[in-house]
C-alpha positions as a LaTeX table, in Angstrom:
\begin{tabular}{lrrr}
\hline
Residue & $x$ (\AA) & $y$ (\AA) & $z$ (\AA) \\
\hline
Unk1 & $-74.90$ & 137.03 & $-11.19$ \\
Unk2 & $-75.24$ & 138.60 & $-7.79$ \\
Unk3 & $-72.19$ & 139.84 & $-6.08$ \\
Unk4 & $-70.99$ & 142.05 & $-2.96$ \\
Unk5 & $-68.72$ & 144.40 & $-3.10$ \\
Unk6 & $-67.11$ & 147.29 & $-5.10$ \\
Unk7 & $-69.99$ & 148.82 & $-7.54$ \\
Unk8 & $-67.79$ & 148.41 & $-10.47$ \\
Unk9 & $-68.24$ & 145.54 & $-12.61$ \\
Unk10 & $-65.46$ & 142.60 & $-11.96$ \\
Unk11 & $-63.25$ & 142.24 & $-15.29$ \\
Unk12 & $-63.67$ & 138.78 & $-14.84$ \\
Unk13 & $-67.03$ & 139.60 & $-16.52$ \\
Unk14 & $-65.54$ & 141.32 & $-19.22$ \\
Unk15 & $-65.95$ & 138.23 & $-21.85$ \\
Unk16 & $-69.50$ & 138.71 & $-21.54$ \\
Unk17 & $-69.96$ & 142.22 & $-22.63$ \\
Unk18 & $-70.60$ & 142.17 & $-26.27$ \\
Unk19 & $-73.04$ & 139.06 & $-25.72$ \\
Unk20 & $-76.81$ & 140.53 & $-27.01$ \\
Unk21 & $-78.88$ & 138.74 & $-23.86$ \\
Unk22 & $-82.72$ & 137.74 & $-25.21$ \\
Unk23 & $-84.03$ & 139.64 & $-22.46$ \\
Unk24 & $-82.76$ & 141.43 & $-19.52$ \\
Unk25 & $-84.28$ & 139.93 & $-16.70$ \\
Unk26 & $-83.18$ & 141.16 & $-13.92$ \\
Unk27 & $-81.38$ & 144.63 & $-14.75$ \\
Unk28 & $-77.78$ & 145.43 & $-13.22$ \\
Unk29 & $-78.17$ & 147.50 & $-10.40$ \\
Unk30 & $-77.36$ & 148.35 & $-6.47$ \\
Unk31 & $-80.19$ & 147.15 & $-4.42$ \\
Unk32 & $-80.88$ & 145.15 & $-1.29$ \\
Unk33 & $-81.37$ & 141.05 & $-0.29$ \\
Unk34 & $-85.26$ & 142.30 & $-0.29$ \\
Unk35 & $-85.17$ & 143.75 & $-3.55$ \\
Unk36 & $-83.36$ & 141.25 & $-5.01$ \\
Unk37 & $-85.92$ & 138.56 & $-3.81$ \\
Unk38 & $-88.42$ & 140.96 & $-5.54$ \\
Unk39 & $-86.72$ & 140.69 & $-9.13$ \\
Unk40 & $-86.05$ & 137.33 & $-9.06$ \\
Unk41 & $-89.85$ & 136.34 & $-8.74$ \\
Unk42 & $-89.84$ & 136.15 & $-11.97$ \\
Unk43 & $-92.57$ & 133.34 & $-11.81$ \\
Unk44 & $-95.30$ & 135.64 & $-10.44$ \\
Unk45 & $-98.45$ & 134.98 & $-9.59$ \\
Unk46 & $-100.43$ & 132.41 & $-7.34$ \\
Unk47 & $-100.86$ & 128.56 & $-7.91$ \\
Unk48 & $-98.93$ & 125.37 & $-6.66$ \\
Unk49 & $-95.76$ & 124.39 & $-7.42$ \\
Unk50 & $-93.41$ & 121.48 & $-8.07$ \\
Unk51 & $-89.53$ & 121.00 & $-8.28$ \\
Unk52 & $-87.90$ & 118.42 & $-9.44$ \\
Unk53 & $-84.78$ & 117.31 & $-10.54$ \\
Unk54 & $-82.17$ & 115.43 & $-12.91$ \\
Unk55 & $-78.86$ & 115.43 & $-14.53$ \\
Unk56 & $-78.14$ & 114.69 & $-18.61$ \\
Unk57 & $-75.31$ & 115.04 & $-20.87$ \\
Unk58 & $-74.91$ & 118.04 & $-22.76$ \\
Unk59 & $-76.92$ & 117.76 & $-26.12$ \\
Unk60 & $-79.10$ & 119.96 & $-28.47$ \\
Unk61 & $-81.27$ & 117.17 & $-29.59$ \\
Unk62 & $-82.49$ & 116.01 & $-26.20$ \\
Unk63 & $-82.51$ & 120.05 & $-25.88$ \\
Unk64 & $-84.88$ & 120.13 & $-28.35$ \\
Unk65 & $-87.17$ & 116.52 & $-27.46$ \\
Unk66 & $-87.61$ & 118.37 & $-23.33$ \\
Unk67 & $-89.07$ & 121.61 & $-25.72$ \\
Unk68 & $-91.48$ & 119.35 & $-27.34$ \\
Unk69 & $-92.34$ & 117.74 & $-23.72$ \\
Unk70 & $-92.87$ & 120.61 & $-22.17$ \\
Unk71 & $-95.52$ & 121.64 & $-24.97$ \\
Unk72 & $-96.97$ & 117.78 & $-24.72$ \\
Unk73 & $-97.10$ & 118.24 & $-21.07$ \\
Unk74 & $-98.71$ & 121.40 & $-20.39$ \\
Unk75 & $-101.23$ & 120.68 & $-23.89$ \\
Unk76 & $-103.85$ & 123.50 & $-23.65$ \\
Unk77 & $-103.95$ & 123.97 & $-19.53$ \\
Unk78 & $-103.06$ & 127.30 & $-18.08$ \\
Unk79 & $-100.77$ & 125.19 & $-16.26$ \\
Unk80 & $-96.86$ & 126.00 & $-16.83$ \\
Unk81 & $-94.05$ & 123.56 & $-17.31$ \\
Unk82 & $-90.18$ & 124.71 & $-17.43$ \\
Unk83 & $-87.11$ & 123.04 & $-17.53$ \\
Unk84 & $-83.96$ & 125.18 & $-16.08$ \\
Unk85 & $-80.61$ & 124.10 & $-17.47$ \\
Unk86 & $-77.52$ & 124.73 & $-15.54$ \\
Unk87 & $-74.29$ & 123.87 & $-16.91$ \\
Unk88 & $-71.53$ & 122.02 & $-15.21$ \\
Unk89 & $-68.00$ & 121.41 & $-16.89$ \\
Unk90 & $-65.39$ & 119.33 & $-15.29$ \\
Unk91 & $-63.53$ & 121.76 & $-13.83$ \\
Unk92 & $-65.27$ & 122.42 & $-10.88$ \\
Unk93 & $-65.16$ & 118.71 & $-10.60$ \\
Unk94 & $-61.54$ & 118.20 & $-11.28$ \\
Unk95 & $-60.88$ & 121.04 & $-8.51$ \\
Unk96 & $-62.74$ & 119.35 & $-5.67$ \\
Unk97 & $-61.01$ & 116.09 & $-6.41$ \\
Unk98 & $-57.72$ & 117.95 & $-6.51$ \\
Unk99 & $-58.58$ & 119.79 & $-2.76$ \\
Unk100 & $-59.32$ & 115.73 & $-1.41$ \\
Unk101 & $-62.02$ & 114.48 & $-3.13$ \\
Unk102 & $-65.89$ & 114.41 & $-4.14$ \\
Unk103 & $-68.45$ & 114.45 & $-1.40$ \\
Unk104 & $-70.95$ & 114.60 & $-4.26$ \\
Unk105 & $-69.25$ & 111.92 & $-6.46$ \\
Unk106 & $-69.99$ & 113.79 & $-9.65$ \\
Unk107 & $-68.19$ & 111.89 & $-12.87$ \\
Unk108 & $-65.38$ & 113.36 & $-14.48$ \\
Unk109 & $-67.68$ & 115.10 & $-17.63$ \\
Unk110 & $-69.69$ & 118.04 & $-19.10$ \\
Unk111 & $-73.12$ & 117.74 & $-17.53$ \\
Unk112 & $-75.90$ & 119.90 & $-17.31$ \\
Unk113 & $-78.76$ & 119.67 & $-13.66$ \\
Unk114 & $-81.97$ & 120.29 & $-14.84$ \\
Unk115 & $-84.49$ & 121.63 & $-12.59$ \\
Unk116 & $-87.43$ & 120.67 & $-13.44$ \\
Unk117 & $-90.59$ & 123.08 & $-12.62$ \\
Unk118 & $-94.38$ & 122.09 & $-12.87$ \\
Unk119 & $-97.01$ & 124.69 & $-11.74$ \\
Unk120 & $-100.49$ & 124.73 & $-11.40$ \\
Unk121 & $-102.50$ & 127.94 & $-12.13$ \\
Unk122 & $-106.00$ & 126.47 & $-12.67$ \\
Unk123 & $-106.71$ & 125.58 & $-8.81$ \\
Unk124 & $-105.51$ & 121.63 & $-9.28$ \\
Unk125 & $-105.70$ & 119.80 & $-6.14$ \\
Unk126 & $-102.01$ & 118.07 & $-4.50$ \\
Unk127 & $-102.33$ & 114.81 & $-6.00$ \\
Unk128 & $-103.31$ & 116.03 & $-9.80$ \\
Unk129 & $-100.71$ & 118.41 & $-9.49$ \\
Unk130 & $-97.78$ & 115.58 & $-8.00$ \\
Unk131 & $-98.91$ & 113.49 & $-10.39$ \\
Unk132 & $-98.40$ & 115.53 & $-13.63$ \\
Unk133 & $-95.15$ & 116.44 & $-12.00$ \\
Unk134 & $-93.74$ & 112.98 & $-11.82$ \\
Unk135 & $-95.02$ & 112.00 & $-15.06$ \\
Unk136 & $-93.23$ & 115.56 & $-16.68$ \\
Unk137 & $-90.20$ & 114.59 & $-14.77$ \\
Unk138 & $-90.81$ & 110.56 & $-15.61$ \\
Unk139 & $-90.99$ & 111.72 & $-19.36$ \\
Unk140 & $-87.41$ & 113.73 & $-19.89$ \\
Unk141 & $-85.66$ & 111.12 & $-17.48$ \\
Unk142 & $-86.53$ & 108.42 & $-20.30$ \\
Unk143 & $-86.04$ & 110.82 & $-23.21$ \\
Unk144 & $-82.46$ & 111.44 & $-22.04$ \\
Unk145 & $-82.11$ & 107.37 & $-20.75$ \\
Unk146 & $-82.83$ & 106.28 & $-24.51$ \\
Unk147 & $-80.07$ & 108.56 & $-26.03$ \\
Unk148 & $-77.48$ & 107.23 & $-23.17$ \\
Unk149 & $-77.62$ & 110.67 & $-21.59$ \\
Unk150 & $-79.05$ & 110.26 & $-18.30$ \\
Unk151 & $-76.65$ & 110.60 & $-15.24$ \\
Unk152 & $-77.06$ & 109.85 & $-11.39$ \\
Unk153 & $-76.23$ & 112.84 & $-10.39$ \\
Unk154 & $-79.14$ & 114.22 & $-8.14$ \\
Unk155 & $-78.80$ & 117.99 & $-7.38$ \\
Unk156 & $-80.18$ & 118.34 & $-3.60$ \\
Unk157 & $-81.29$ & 122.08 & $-4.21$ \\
Unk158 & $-83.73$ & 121.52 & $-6.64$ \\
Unk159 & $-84.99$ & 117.54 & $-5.77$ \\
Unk160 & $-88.29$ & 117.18 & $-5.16$ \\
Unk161 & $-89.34$ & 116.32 & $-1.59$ \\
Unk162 & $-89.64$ & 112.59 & $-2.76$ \\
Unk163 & $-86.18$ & 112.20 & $-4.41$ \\
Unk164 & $-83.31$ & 110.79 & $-2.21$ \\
Unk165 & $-80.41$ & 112.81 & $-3.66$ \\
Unk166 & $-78.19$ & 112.30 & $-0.33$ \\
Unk167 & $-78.26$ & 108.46 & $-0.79$ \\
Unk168 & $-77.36$ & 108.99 & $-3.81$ \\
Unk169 & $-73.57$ & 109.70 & $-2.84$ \\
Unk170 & $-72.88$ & 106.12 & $-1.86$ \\
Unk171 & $-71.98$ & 104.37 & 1.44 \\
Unk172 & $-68.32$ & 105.94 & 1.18 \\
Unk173 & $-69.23$ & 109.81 & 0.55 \\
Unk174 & $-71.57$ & 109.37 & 3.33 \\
Unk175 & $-69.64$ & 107.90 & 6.10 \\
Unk176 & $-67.29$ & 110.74 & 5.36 \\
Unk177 & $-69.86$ & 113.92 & 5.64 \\
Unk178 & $-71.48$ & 111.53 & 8.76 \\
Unk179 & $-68.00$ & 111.70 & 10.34 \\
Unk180 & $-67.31$ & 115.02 & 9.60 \\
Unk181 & $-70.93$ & 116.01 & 11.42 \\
Unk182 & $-69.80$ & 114.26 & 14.65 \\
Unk183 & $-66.81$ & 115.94 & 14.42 \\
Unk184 & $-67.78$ & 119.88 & 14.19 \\
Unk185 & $-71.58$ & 119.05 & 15.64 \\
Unk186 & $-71.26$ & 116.64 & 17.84 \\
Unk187 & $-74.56$ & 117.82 & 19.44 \\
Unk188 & $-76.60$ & 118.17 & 15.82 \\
Unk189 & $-77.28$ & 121.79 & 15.92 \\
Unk190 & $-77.19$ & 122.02 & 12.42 \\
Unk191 & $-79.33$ & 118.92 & 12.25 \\
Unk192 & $-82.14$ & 119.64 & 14.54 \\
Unk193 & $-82.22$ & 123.39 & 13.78 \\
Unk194 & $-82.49$ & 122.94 & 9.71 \\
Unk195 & $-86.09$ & 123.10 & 9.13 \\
Unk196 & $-86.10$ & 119.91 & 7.22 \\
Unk197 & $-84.75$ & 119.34 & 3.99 \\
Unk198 & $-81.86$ & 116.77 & 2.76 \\
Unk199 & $-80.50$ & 116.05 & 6.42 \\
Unk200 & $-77.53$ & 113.49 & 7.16 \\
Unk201 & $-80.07$ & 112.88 & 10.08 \\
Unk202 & $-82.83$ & 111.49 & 8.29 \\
Unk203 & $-80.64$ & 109.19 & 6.15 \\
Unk204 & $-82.13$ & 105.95 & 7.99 \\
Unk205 & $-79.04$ & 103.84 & 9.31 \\
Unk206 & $-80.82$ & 100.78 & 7.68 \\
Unk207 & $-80.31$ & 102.71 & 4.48 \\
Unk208 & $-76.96$ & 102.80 & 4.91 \\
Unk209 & $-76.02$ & 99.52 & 6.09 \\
Unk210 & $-77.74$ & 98.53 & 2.76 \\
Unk211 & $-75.66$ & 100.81 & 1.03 \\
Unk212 & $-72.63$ & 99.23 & 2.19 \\
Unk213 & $-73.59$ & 96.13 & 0.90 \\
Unk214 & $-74.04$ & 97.01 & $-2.71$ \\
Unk215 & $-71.71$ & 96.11 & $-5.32$ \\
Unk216 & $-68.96$ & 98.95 & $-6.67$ \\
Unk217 & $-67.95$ & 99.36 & $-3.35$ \\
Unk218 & $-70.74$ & 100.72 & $-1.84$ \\
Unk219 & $-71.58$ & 103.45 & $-4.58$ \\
Unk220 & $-75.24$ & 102.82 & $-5.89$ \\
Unk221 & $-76.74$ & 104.50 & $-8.85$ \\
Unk222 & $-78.87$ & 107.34 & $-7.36$ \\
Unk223 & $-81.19$ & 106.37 & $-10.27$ \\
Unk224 & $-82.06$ & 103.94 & $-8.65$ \\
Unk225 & $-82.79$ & 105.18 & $-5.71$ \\
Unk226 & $-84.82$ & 107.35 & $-7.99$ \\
Unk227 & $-87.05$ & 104.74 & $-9.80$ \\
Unk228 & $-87.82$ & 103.48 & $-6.68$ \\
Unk229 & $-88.29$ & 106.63 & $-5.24$ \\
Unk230 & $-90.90$ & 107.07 & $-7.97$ \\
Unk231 & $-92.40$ & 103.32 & $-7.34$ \\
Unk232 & $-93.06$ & 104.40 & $-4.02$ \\
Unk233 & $-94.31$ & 108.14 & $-5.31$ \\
Unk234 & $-96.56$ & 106.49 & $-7.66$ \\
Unk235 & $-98.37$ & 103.93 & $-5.14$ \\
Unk236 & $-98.45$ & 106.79 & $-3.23$ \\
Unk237 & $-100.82$ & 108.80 & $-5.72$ \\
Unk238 & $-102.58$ & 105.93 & $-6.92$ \\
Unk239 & $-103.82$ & 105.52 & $-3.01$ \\
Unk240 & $-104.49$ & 108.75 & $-2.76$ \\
Unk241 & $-107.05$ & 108.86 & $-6.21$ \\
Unk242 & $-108.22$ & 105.81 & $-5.15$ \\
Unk243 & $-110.67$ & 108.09 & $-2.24$ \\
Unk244 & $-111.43$ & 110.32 & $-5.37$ \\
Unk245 & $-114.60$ & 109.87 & $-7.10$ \\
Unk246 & $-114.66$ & 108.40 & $-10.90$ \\
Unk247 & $-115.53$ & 111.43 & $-12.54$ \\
Unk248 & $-112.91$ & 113.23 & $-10.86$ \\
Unk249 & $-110.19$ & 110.58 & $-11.27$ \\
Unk250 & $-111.03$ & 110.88 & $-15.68$ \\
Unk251 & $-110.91$ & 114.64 & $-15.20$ \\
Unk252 & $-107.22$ & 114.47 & $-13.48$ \\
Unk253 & $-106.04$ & 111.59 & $-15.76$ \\
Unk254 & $-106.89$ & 114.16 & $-18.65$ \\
Unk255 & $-105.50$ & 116.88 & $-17.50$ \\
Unk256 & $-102.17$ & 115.48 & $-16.81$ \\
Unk257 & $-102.16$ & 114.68 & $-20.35$ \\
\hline
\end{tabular}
């Protein structure tokens, strides 16, 4: 947890005391926003990188299947697969829809946003690296799909540059943060000066107009958005190894298993 403030540590912290952590990452201390960005590369190292993202329902067994896909996934590379689990009870849920609503429209239930992180140490080129990303990714969405686990729920700050988590809000949510944009920003500062990234911007208004036209009053399944998100991603690669030699293409195929 990273506060500012008073040195002394908040009492709203005090439940955690006599918990034994497994390792003390990142050790308490007073420091600065450069040596905090220090201990929390806690990656380290070179190589290529990969986020991605999902939502599932709290539960040990699926807890324990992404384990044994992470170990399937990375086999005997030096490459390194993780899977980051971040909690999320209904109460922060039940508080925004108590202050006026949901921009996000979470669902009214424990869940727990994964982020997802494949990375390459052995010098893989983009497209072998993308592609045993989305199949890593590809292989806990179905895992958690086949228990009834999966949600829509697409958290924007770890979704991979392919994955459309704004959409996933529905027509509704998005003609409200769209209004609210023109409001404050009527120019788009905060549009055109964001270097990239999930912008209200680049939500096409073709999108949208299809949006509203979707059954459940405009809200659509961000999953999708996702699978097709992932049709798309996969045509994508498959173009992209078709330029690749044979002997290359068996090398990459292999490796992603």
């Amino acid at each position: 947890m990273l506060y500012r403030g008073v040195a002394e540590f908040p009492a709203v912290f005090h439940a955690f005391d006599g918990i034994i952590p497994v390792a003390v990452v990142v050790p308490a201390k007073n420091g600065t926003q450069h040596s905090a960005a220090v201990d929390f590369d806690i990656f380290g190292g070179k190589g290529k990188w990969q986020f991605d993202t999902t939502t599932v329902r709290p539960d040990a067994d699926l807890y324990v299947e992404m384990q044994r896909i992470v170990r399937e996934v990375a086999g005997d590379t030096t490459d390194v697969f993780s899977v980051y689990y971040q909690p999320i009870t209904t109460a922060p849920v039940k508080k925004g829809h108590d202050n006026g609503g949901n921009s996000l429209r979470l669902v009214m239930e424990n869940q727990t946003w994964l982020a997802i992180v494949s990375n390459s140490k052995g010098g893989a080129d983009d497209t072998e690296m993308r592609l045993a990303a989305l199949r890593f990714r590809t292989m806990i969405e179905k895992a958690a799909k086949e228990r009834g686990l999966l949600l829509d729920f697409l958290y924007s700050n770890d979704a991979s540059y392919k994955q459309s988590p704004l959409q996933g809000y529905g027509a509704e949510s998005l003609a409200a943060l769209q209004a609210a944009s023109a409001k404050y920003d009527p120019q788009g500062v905060f549009q055109r000066l964001q270097n990239s990234g999930f912008l209200l911007s680049k939500v096409e208004a073709s999108a949208l107009e299809d949006l509203r036209h979707l059954p459940h009053g405009g809200q659509p399944s961000s999953r999708n958005i996702s699978r097709m998100a992932t049709q798309f991603e996969a045509a994508d690669f498959q173009n992209q190894m078709s330029k690749l030699d044979s002997r290359k293409v068996i090398l990459n195929v292999r490796r992603a298993k």
